[in-house]
C-alpha atoms as an extended CHARMM CRD file, in Angstrom:
* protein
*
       149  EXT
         1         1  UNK       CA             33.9850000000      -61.8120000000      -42.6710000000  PROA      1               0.0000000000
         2         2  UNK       CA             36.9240000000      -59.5580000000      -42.8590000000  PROA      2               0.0000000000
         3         3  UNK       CA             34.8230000000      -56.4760000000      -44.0370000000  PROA      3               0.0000000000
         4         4  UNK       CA             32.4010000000      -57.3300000000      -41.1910000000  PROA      4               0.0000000000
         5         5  UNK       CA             34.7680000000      -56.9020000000      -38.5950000000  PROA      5               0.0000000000
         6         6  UNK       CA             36.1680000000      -53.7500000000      -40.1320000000  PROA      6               0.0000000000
         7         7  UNK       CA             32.8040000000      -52.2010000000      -40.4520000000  PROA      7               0.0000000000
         8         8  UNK       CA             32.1250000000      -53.1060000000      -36.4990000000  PROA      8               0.0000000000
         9         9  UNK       CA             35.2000000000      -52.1550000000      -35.2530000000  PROA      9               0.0000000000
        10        10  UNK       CA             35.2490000000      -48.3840000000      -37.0040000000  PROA      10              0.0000000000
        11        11  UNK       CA             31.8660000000      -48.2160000000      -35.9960000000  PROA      11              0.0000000000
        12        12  UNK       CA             32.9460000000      -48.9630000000      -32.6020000000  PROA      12              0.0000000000
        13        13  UNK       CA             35.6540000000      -46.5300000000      -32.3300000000  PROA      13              0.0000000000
        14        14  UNK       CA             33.2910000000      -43.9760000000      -34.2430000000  PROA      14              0.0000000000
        15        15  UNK       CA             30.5610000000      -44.6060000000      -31.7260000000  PROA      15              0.0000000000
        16        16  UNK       CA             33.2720000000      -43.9940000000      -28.8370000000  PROA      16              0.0000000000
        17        17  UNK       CA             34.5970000000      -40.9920000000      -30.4490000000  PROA      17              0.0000000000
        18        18  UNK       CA             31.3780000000      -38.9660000000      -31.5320000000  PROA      18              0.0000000000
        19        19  UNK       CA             30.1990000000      -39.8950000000      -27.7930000000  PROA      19              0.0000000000
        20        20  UNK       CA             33.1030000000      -38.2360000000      -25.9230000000  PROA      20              0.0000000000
        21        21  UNK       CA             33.6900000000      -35.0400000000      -28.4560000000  PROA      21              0.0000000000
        22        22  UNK       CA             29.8150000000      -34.8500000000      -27.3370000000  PROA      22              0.0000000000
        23        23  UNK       CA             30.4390000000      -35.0580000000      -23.9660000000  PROA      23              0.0000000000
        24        24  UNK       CA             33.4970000000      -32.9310000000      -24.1520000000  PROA      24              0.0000000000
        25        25  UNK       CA             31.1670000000      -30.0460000000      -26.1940000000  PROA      25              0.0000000000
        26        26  UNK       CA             27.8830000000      -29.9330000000      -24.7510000000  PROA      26              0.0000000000
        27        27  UNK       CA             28.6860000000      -31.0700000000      -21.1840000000  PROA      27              0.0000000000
        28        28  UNK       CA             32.1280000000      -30.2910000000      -20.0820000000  PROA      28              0.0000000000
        29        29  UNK       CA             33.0480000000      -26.7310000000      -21.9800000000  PROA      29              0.0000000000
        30        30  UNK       CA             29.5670000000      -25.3980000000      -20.4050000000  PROA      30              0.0000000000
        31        31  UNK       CA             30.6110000000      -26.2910000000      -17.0980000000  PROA      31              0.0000000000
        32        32  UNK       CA             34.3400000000      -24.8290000000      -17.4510000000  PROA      32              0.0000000000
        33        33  UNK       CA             32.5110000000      -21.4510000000      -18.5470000000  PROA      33              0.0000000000
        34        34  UNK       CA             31.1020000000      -21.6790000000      -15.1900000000  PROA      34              0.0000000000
        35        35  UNK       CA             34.3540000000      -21.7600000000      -13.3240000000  PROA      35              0.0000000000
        36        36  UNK       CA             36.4970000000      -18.2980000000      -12.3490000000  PROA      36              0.0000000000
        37        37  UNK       CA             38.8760000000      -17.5190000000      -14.5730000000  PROA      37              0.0000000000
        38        38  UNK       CA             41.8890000000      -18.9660000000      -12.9140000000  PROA      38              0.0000000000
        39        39  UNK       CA             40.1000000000      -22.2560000000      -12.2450000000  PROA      39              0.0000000000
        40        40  UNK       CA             38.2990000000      -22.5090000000      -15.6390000000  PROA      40              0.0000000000
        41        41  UNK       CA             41.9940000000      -22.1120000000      -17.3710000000  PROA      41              0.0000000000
        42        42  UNK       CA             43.9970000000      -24.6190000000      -14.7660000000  PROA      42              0.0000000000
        43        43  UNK       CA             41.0350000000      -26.8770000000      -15.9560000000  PROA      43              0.0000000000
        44        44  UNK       CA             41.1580000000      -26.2270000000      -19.6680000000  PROA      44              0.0000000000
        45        45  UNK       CA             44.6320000000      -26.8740000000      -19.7390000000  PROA      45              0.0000000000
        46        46  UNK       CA             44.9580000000      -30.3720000000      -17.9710000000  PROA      46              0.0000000000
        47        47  UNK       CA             41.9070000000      -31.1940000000      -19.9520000000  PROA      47              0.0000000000
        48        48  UNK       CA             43.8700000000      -30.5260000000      -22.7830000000  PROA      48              0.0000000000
        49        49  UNK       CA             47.2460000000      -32.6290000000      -21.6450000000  PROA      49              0.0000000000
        50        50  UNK       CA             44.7190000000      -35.7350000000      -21.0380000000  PROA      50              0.0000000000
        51        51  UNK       CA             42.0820000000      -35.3680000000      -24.6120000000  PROA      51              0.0000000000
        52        52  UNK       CA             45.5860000000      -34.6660000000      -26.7510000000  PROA      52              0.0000000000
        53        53  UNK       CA             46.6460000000      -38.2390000000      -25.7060000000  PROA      53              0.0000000000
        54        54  UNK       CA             43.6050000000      -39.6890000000      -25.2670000000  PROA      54              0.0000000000
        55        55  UNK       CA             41.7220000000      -38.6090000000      -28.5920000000  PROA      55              0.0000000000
        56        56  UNK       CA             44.0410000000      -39.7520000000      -30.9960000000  PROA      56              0.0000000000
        57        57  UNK       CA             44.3630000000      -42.8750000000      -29.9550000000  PROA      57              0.0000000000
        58        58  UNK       CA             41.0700000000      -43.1650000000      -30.8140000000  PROA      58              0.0000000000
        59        59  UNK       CA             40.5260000000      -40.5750000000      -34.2860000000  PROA      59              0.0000000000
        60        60  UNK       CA             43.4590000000      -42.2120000000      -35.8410000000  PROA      60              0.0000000000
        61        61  UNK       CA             42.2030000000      -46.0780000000      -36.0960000000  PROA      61              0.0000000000
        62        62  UNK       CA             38.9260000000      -44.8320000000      -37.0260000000  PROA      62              0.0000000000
        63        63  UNK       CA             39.6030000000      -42.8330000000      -39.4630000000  PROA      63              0.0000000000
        64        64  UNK       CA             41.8920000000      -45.9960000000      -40.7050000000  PROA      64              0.0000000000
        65        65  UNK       CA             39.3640000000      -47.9800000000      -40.7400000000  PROA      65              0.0000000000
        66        66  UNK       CA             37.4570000000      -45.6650000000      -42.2850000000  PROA      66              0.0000000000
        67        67  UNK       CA             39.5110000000      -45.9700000000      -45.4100000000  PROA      67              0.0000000000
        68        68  UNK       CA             39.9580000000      -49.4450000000      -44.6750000000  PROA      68              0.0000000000
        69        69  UNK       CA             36.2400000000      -50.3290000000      -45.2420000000  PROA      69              0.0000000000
        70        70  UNK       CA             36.1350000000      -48.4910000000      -48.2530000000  PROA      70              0.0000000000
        71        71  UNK       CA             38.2400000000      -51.1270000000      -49.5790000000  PROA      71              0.0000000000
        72        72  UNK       CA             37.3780000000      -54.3880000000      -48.5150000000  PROA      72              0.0000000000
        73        73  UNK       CA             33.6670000000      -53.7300000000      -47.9040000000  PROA      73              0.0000000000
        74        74  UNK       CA             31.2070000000      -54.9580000000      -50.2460000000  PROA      74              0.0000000000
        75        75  UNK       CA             27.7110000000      -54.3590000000      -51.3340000000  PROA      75              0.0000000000
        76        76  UNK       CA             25.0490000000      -51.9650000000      -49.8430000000  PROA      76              0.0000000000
        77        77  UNK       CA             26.1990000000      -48.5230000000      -48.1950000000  PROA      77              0.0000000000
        78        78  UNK       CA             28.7480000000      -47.5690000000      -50.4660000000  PROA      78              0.0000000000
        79        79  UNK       CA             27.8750000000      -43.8180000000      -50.2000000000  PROA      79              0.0000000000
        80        80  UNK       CA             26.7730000000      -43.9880000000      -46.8940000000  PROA      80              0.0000000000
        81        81  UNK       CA             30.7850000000      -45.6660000000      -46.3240000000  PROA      81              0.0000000000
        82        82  UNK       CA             31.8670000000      -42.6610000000      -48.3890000000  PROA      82              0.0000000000
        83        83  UNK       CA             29.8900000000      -40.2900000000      -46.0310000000  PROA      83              0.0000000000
        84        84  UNK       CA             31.6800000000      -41.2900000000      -43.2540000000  PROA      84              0.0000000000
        85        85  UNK       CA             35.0740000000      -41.2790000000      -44.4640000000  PROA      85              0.0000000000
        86        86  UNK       CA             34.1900000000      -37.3640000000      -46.0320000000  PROA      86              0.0000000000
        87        87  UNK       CA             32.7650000000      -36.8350000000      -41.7600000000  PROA      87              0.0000000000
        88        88  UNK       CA             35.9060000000      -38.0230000000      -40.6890000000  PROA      88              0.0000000000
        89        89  UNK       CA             38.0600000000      -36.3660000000      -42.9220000000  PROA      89              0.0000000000
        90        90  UNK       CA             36.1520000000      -33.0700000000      -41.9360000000  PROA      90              0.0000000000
        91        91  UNK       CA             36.6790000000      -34.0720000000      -38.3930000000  PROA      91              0.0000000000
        92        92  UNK       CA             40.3730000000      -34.5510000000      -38.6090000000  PROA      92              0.0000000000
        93        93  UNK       CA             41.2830000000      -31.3390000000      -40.2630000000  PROA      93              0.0000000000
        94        94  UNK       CA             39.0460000000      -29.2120000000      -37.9670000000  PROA      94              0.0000000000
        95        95  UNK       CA             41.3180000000      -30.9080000000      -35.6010000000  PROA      95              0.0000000000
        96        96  UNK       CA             44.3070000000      -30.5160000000      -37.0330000000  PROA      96              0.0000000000
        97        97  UNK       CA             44.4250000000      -27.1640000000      -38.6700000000  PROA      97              0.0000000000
        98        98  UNK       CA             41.2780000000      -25.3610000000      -35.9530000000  PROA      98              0.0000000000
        99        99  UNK       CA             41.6390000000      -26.9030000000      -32.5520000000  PROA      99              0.0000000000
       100       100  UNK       CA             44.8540000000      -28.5190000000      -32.2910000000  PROA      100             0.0000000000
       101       101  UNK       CA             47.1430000000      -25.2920000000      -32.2850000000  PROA      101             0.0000000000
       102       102  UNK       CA             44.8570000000      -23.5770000000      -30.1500000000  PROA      102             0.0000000000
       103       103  UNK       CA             45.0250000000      -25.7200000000      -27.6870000000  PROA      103             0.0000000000
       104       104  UNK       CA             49.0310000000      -25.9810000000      -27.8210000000  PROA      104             0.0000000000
       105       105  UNK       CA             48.6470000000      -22.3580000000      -26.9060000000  PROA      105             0.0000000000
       106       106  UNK       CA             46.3410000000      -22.3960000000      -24.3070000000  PROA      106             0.0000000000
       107       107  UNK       CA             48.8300000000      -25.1210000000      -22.8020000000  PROA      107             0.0000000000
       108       108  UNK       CA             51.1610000000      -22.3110000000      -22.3940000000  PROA      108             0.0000000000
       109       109  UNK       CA             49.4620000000      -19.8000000000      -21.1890000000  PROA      109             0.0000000000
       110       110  UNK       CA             50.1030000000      -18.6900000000      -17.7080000000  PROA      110             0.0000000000
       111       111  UNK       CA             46.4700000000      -19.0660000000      -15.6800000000  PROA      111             0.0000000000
       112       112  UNK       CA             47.3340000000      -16.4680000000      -12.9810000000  PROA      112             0.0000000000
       113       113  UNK       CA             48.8040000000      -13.7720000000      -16.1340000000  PROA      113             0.0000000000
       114       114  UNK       CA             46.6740000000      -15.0680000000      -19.2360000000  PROA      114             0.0000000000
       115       115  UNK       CA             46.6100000000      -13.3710000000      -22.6100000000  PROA      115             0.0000000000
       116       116  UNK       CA             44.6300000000      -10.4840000000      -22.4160000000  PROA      116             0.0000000000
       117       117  UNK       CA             42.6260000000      -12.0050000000      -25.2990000000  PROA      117             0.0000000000
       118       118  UNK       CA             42.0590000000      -15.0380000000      -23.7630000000  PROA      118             0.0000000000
       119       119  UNK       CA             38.3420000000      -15.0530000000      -23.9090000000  PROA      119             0.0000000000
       120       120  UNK       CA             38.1710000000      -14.4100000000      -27.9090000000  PROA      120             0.0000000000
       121       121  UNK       CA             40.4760000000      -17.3950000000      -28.3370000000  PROA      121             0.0000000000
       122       122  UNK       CA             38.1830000000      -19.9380000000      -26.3750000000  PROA      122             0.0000000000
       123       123  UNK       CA             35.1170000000      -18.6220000000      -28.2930000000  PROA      123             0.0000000000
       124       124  UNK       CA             36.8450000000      -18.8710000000      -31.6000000000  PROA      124             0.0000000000
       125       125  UNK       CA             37.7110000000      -22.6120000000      -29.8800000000  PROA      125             0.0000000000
       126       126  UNK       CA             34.2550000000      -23.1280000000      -29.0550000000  PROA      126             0.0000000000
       127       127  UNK       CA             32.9110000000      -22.2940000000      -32.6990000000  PROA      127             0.0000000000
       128       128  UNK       CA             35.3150000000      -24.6630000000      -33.9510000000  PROA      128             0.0000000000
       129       129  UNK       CA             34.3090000000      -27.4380000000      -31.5350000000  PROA      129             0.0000000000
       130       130  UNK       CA             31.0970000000      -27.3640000000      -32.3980000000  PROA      130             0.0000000000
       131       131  UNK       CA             31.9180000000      -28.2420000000      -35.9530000000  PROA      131             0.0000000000
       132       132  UNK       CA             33.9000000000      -30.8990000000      -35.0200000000  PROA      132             0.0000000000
       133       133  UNK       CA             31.9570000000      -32.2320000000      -32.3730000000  PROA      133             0.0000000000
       134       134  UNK       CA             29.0920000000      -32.3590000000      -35.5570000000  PROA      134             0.0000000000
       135       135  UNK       CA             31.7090000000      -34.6100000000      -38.0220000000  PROA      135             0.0000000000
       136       136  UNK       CA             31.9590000000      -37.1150000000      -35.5410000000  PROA      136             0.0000000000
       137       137  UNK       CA             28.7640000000      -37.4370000000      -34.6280000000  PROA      137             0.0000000000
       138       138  UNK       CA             27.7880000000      -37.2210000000      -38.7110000000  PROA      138             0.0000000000
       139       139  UNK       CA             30.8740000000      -40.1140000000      -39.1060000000  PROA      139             0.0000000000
       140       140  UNK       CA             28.8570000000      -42.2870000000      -36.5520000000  PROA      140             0.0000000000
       141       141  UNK       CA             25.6900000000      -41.7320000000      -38.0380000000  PROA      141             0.0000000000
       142       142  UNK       CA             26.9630000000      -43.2470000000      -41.5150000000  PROA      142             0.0000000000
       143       143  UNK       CA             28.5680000000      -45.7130000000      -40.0530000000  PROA      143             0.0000000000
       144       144  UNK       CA             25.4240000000      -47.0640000000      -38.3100000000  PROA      144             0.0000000000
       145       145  UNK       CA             23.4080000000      -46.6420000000      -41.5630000000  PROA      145             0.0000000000
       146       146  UNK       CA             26.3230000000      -47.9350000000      -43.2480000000  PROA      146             0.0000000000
       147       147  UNK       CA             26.3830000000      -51.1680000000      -41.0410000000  PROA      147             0.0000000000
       148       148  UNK       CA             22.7600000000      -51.1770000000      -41.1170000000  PROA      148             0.0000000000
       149       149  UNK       CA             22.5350000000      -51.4380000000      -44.7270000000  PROA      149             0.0000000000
């Protein structure tokens, strides 16, 4: 029963965070493109004082759990457990080491007097995202299968 309710639980939190870094990439970023430049950076940057609180309350346990049903999980899905612990993993240091210290710099950066290469550093951003945006959603994929099997 244990390893049940550790396999629902990351897939849970997996499920909720592939959904938002999908909703974040593919439906908010596009519309912040849209915005002036002033606007589009005001936005940006109190999008990125809510997500840095918001997301790891949610990365963290799952990628605990993660490890967790690695452990006390038995039987069918082994690799597919594996898989999502390796998607998470990818996820975490695309976070960590890609994303993460961009956006503490973009939180200081003045929206009326931004860096004059501004732009580059949200595409590089962007590239990243996508990436990361793709481990989650490859994290909750594996988990499914892995729950499935």
């Amino acid at each position: 029963m244990t390893g049940e309710l550790v396999q629902y639980a990351g897939l849970f939190l997996t499920g909720i965070l592939a959904g938002e870094e999908l909703i974040v990439r593919y439906g908010v970023h596009p519309a912040l493109a849209g915005l002036d430049d002033h606007t589009h950076l005001l936005a940006r940057q109190a999008l990125v004082r809510r997500l840095r609180v918001v997301v790891p309350i949610v990365m963290l346990p799952a990628a605990a759990l993660a490890v967790t049903a690695l452990v006390v999980v038995t039987g069918p899905g082994l690799a597919l457990r594996w898989a999502t612990l390796i998607a998470m993993v990818v996820f975490l240091l695309l976070s960590f080491l890609g994303t993460v210290p961009i956006n503490i710099k973009v939180d200081d950066w003045r929206a009326d007097a931004p860096p004059a290469d501004w732009k580059a550093v949200i595409r590089h951003w962007a590239r990243i995202d996508v990436l990361r945006s793709t481990a989650a959603t490859a994290a909750f994929l594996s988990a499914v299968l892995a729950t499935a099997s």
